[in-house]
matplotlib code that plots the C-alpha trace (Angstrom):
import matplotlib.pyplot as plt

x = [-21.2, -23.1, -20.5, -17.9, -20.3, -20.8, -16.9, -16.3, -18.9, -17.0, -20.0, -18.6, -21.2, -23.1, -20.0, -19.7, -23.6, -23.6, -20.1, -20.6, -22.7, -20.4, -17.4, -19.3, -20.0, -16.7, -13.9, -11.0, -12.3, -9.5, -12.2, -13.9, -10.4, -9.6, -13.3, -12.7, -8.8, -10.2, -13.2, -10.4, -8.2, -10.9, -11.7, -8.0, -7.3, -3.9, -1.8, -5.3, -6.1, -2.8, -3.0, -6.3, -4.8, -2.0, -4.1, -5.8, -2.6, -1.0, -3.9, -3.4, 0.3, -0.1, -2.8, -2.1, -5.3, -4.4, -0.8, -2.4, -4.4, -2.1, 0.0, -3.0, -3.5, 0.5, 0.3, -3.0, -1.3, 1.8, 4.5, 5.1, 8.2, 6.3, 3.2, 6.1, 7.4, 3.8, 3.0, 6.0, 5.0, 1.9, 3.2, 5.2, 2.7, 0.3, 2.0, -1.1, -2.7, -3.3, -4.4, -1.2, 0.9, -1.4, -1.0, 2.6, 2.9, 1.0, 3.2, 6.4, 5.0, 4.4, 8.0, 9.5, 10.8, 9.2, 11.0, 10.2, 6.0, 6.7, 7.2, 4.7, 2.1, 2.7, 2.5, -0.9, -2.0, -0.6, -2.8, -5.4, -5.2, -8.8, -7.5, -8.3, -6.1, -3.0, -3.2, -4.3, -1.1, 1.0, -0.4, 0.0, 4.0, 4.0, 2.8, 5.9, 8.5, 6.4, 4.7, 1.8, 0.0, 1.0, -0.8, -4.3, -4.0, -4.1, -6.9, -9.0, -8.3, -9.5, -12.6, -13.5, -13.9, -15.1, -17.1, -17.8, -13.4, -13.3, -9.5, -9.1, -11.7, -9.1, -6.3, -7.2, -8.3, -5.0, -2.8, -3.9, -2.6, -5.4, -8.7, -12.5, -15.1, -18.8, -18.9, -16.3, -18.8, -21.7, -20.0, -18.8, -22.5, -23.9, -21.4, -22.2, -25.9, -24.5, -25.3, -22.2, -20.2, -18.9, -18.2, -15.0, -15.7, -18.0, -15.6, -12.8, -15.5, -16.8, -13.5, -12.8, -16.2, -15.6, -12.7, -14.4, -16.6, -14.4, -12.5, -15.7, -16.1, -19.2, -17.9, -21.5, -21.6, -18.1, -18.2, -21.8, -19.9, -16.6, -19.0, -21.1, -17.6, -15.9, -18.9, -18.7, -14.6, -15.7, -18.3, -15.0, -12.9, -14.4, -11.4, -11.1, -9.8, -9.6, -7.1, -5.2, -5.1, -3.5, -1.2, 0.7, 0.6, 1.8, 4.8, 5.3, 5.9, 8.0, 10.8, 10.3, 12.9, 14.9, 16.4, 20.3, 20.7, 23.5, 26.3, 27.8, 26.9, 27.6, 25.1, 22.4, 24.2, 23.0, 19.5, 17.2, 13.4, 10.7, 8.0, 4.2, 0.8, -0.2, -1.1, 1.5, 4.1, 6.3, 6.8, 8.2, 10.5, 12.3, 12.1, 14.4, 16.8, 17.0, 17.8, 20.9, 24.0, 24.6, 20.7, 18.8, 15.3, 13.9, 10.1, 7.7, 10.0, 8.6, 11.6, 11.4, 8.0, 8.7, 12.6, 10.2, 7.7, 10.5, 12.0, 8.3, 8.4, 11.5, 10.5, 7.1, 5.1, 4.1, 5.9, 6.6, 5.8, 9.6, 11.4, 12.4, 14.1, 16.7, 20.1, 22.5, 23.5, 20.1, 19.4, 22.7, 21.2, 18.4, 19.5, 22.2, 19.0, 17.9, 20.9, 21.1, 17.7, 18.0, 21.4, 19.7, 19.1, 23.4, 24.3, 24.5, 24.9, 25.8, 22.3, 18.8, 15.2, 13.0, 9.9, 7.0, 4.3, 3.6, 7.5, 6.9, 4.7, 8.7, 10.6, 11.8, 13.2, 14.4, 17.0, 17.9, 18.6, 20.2, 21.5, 23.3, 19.9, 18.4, 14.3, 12.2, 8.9, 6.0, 3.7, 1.1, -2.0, -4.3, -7.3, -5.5, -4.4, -7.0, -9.0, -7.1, -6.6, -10.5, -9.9, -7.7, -8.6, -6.1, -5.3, -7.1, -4.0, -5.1, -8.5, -9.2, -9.3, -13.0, -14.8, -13.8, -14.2, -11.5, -9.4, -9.1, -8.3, -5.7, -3.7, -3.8, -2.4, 0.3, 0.7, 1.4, 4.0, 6.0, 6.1, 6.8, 9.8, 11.2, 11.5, 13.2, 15.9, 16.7, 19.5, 18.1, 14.2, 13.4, 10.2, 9.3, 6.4, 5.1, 3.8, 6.8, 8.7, 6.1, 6.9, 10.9, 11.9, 15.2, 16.1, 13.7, 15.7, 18.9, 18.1, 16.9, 20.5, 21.8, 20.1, 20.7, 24.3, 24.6, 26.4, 24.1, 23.6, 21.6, 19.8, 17.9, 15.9, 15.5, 14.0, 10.7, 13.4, 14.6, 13.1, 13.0, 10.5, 8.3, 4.9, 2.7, -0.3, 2.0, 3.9, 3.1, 3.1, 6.3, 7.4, 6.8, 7.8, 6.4, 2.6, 1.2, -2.5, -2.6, -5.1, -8.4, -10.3, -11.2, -13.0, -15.1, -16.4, -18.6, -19.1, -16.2, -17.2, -18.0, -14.6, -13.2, -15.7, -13.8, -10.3, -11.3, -10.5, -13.1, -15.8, -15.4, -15.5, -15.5]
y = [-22.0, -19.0, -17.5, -18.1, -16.2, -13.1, -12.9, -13.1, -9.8, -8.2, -8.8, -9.7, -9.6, -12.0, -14.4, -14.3, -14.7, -17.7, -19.6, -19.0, -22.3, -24.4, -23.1, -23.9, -27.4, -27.8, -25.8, -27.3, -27.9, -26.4, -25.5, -23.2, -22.0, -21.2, -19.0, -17.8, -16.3, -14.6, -13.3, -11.9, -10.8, -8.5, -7.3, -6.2, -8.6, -9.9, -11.7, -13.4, -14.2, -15.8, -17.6, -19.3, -19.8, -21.8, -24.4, -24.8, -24.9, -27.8, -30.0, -29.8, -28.9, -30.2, -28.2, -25.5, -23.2, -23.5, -21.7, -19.2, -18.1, -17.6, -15.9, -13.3, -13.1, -12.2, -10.1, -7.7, -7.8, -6.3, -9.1, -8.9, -11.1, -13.7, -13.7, -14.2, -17.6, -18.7, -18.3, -19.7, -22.8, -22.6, -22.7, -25.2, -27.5, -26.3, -25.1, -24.7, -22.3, -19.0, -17.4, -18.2, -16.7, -13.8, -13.1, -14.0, -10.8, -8.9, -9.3, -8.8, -5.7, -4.8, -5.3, -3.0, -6.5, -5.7, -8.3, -11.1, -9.6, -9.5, -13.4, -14.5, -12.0, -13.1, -17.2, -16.0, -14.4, -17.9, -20.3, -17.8, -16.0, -13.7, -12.9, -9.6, -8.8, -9.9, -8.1, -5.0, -5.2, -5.9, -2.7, -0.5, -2.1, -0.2, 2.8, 2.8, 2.3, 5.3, 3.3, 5.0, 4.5, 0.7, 0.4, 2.9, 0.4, -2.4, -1.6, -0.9, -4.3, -5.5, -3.4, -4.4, -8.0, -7.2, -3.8, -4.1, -4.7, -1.8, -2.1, -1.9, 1.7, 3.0, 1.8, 4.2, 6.9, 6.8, 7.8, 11.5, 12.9, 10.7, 11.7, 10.6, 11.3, 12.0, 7.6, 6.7, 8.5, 6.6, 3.1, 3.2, 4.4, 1.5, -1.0, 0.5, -1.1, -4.3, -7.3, -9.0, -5.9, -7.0, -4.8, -4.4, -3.2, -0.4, 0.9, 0.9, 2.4, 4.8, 6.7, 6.4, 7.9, 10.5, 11.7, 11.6, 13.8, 16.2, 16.4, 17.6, 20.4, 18.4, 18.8, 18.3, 14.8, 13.8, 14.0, 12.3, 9.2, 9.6, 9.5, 6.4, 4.4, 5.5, 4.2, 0.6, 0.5, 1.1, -1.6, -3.7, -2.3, 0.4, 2.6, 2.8, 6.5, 6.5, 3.4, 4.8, 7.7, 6.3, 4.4, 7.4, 8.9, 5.7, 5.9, 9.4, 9.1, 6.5, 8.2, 11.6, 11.8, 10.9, 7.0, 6.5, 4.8, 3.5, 4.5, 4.8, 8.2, 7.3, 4.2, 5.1, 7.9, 5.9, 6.1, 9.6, 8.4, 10.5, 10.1, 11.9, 11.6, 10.1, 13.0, 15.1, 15.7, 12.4, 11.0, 14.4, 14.8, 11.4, 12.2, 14.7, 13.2, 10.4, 12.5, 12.8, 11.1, 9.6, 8.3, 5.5, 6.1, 2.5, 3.7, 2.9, 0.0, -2.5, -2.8, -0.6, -1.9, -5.3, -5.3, -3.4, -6.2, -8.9, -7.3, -7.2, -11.0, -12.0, -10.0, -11.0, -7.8, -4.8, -2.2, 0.6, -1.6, -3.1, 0.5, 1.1, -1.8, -1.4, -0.7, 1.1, -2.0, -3.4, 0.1, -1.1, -4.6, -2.9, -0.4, -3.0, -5.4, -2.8, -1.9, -5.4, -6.0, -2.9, -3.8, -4.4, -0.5, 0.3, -2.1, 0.8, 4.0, 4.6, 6.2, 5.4, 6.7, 4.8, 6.2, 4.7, 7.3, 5.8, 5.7, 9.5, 7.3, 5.4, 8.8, 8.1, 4.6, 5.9, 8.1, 5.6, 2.8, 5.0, 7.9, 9.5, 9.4, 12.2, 12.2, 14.3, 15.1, 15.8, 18.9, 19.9, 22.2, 19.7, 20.5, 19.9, 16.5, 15.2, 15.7, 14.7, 11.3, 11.0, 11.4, 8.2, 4.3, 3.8, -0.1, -1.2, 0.0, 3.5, 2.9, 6.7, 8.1, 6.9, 9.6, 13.5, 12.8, 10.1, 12.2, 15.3, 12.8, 11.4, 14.3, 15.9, 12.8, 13.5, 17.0, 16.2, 13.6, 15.0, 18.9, 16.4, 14.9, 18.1, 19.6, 17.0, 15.9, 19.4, 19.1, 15.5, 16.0, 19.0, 19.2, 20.0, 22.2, 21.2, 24.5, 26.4, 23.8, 24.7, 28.3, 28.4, 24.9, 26.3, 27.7, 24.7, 22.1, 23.5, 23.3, 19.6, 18.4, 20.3, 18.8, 15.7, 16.0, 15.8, 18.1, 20.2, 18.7, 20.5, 17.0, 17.7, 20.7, 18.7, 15.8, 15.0, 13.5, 10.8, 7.8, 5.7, 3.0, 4.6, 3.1, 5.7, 7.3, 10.4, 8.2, 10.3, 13.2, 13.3, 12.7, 16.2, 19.8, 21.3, 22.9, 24.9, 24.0, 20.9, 23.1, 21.3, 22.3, 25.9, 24.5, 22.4, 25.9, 25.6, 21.5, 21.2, 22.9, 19.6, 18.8, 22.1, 22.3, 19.0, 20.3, 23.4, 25.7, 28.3, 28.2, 29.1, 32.3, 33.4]
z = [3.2, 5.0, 6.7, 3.5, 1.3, 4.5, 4.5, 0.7, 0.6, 3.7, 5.9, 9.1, 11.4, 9.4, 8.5, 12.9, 13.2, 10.9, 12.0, 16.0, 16.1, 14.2, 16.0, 19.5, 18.3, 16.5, 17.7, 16.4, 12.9, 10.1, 8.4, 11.3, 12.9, 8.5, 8.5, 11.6, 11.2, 8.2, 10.7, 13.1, 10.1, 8.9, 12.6, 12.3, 15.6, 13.5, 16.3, 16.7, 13.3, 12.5, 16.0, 15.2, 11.5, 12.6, 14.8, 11.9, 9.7, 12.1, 11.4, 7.2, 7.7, 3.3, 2.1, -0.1, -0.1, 4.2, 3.6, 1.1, 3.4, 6.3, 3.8, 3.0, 7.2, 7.2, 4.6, 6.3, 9.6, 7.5, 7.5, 4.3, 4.5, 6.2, 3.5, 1.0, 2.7, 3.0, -0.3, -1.3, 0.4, -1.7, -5.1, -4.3, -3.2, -5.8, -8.7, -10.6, -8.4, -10.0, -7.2, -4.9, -7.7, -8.0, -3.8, -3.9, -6.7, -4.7, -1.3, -3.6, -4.7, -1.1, -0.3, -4.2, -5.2, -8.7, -10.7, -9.1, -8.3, -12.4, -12.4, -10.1, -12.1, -15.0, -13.8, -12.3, -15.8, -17.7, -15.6, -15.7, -18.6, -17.3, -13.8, -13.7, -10.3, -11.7, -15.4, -13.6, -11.0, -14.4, -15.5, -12.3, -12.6, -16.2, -14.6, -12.8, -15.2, -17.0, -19.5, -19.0, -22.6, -22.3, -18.9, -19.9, -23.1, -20.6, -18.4, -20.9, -22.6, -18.8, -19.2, -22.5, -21.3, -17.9, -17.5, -14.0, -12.8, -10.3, -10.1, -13.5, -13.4, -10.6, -12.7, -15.3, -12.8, -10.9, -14.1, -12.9, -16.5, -18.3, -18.6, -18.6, -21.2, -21.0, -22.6, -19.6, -16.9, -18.7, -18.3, -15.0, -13.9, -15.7, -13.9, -10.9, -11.3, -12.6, -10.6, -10.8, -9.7, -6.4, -3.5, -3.9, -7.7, -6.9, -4.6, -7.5, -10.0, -7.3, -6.6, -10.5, -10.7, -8.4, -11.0, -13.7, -12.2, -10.7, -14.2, -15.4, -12.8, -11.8, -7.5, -5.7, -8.0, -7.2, -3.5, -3.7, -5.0, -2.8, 0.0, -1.2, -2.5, 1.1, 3.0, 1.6, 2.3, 5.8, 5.7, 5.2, 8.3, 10.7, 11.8, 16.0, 16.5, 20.4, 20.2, 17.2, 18.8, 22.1, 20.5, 19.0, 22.3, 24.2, 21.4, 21.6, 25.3, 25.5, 23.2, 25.4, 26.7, 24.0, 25.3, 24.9, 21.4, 19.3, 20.5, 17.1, 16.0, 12.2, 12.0, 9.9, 7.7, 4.3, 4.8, 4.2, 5.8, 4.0, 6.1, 5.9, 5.5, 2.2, -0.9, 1.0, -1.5, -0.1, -3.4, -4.8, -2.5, -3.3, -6.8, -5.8, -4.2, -5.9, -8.8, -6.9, -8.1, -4.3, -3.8, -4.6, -4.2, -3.1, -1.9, 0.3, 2.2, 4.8, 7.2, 9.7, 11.4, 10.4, 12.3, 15.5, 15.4, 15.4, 18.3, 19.9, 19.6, 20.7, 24.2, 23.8, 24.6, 21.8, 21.0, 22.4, 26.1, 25.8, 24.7, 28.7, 28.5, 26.0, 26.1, 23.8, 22.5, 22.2, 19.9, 17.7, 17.1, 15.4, 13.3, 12.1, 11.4, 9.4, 7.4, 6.9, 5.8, 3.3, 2.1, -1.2, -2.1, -1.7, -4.4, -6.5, -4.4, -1.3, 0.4, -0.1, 0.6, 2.5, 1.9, 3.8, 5.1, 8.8, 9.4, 10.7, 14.3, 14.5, 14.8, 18.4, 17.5, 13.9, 16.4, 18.5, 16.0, 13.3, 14.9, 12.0, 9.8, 8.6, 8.4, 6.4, 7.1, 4.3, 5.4, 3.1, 3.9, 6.2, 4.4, 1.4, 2.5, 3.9, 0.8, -1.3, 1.1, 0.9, -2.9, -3.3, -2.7, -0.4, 1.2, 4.6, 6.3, 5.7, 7.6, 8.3, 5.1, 4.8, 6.7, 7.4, 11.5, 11.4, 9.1, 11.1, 14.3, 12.4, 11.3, 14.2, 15.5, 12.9, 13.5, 17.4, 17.0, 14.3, 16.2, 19.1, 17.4, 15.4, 19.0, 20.0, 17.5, 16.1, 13.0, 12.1, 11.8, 8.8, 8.5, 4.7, 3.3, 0.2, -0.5, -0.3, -2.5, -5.2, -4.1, -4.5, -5.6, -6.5, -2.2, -0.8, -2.8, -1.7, 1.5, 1.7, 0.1, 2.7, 5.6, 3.8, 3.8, -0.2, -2.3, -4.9, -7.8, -10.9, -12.0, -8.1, -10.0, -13.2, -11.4, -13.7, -16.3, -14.1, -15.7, -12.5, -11.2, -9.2, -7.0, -5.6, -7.0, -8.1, -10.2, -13.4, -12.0, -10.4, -14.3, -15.2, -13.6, -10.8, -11.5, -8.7, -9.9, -7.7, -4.7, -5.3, -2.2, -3.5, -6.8, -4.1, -2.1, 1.2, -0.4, 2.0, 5.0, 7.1, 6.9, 7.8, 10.8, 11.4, 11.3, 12.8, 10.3, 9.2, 6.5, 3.3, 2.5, -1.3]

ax = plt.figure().add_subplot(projection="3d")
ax.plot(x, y, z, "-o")
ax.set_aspect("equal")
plt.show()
């Protein structure tokens, strides 16, 4: 009961501390191998986690709350599609279990299948009518058909019953056209000292906070609470730099020089990958494109990692350790797995966007499985980016957003591979500023259709009135014309220094 209470709280020292006597005098309970997956999960050891998970899972091959939670393990080590059939298996063996529902809508989300993470919401909301997770993700699915007065009017229905629902606070915060009052900054301080406010909450109310606050021009407060909600994320999962930062390399160098791919030069000619760090203008440019008459703009899509980690166990080593293995044909197989995985987005035009940030680390195999694909990358100021990425409560998965040291490391781990991979594939990587599209939208979107092998098309410039779902924090904006106000890092003066020293960049200087 220890240890379940440590890892509830995100302590997992402590949940370790307390379990590592039963596990040494029981280590084949389900119940210790269950505590312990979670233990591993949150260490971000996946293949372990879900190892340990399944020895349990064998033993109550029946229980419900056991598949649930390998479906959550799936779903933190990123197979999405595998957390789905878990939780699946859940509701069907426990049809009354809000909370399956609620994870099953969450993973459905994960993978843009909004009409069915509608259903298994709303199932979660009807056998719990108070679970504030699954109203809130109802709301943020407003948000993105551009209800955005249904979904305020819904989080702050949440808040009314429950003051202290950080995702609810963040909700609210993240529709960047609303915002806070002087009665807003009051409640969310008063949450914050709430005893029932778990951690999770007052990370939710501290980054609202920290809006609210920079709203109000009051910058010195606002990065006072980013700092204090960013250091209990971390509590939850430290990020490991050095490895991250090997990793890229390990990938960069296994796709230099580039490997022969498919040998059909067409494969891949319906996709457009928009790939970036997040807060760099990624969701604008599909907002563009899919304005287009030829382009379906499908988002932030799962496939490509998840068709790579397939391939990783079928040889049974990581990625990139099997890439000098493959053959042409072996590079075919996989970008045909992934047409055929994404199949789904060409129902109703013949090229989509797949827009998932960390695509830009997959460059070298993007090339070799879908030769005739064209990949944009996302560049906005890095000072500007990674400010506005400590700005936003991002998932797990974005790990180094939490301190200015791990930021810097991680873009120019960005900054490396991408120059690495624009060198490399010239005519197929453009790599697109976000400050010059502010500049001259007009020349800058010209020249992306171009490169994107789509005839110009006037609705491209008019692109704030497409009326499409869209799930990303600049869902609302990307609803209205381009404003050249968005710089934020000049209002905050020398406050930012720290993480200029970090990126190297100068101090400020009025």
């Amino acid at each position: 009961m220890n240890a379940g209470q440590a890892l509830d709280a995100g302590r997992v020292d402590e949940a370790d501390h307390h379990l590592a006597k039963a596990l040494a005098a029981y280590p084949e309970h389900p119940e210790v191998l269950r505590m312990k997956a979670g233990i591993l999960s949150m260490r971000g050891l996946h293949p372990e986690a879900i190892r340990t998970m399944q020895r349990a899972l064998a033993q109550r091959p029946q229980d419900a709350l056991y598949h649930n939670t390998m479906g959550s393990l799936l779903g933190t080590a990123g197979d999405y599609e595998g957390a789905i059939r878990a939780l699946r298996q859940t509701c069907e063996l426990q049809p009354g279990l809000a909370l399956a529902w609620y994870n099953l809508g969450v993973m459905l989300t994960k993978c843009v299948r909004n009409e069915e993470a509608t259903d298994a919401l709303q199932r979660a909301v009807a056998l719990a009518p108070t679970h504030t997770g699954a109203r809130a993700l109802l709301a943020d699915l407003l948000r993105t058909r551009g209800k955005v007065e249904e979904a305020a009017a819904e989080y702050r229905r949440l808040l009314a019953a429950q003051p202290t629902a950080g995702i609810a606070w963040w909700g609210l915060a993240d529709i960047k056209t609303q915002r806070f009052d002087d009665n807003d900054i009051a409640q969310m301080r008063a949450a914050l000292q709430r005893r029932e406010a778990s951690e999770n909450d007052r990370i939710g109310i501290g980054f609202a906070l920290a809006k609210a606050l920079d709203d109000a021009g009051r910058y010195a407060e606002s990065l006072d609470s980013l700092a204090q909600a960013n250091a209990v994320a971390r509590r939850h999962l430290v990020w490991n730099a050095p490895a991250f930062s090997a990793s890229v390399a390990a990938i960069s160098d296994a796709f230099e020089p580039a490997p022969h791919g498919a040998p059909e030069q067409a494969l891949g000619r319906e996709v457009i990958f928009i790939v970036s760090l997040p807060r760099s203008g990624s969701t604008l440019v599909e907002q563009i494109l899919a304005s287009h008459s030829s382009v379906e703009g499908a988002g932030e899509l799962p496939d490509m990692p998840q068709v790579l980690a397939e391939e990783s166990r079928r040889r049974g080593k990581p990625f990139p350790q099997w890439v000098s293995e493959m053959q042409p044909a072996d590079w075919r197989r996989l970008g045909q797995r992934y047409l055929e995985r994404t199949a789904h987005w060409r129902r109703e035009r013949p090229v989509f966007t797949d827009k998932l940030p960390n695509n830009w680390i997959y460059i070298g195999a993007i090339r070799a499985m879908l030769p005739a694909a064209r990949i944009v990358v996302c560049r906005r100021d890095p000072l500007e980016t990674c400010f506005s990425c400590y700005r936003q409560q991002l998932d797990a998965n974005n790990g180094y957003t939490r301190t200015f040291a791990d930021l810097a490391t991680f873009w120019r781990d960005f900054d490396r591979s991408v120059s690495r991979s624009a060198a490399l594939h010239p005519g197929f990587v453009r790599e697109n500023s976000y400050e010059a599209l502010v500049t001259d939208p007009q020349e800058q979107i010209r020249e992306l259709l171009a490169f994107c092998q789509l005839p110009f098309e006037e609705a491209c410039l008019n692109f704030h009135e497409n009326q499409r779902e869209v799930r990303s924090p600049s869902a609302t904006q990307v609803r209205q014309p381009l404003r050249r106000d968005t710089a934020r890092s000049q209002r905050y003066g020398a406050l930012l220094d720290p993480l200029r020293q970090a990126l190297g960049l100068p101090a400020y200087a009025p």
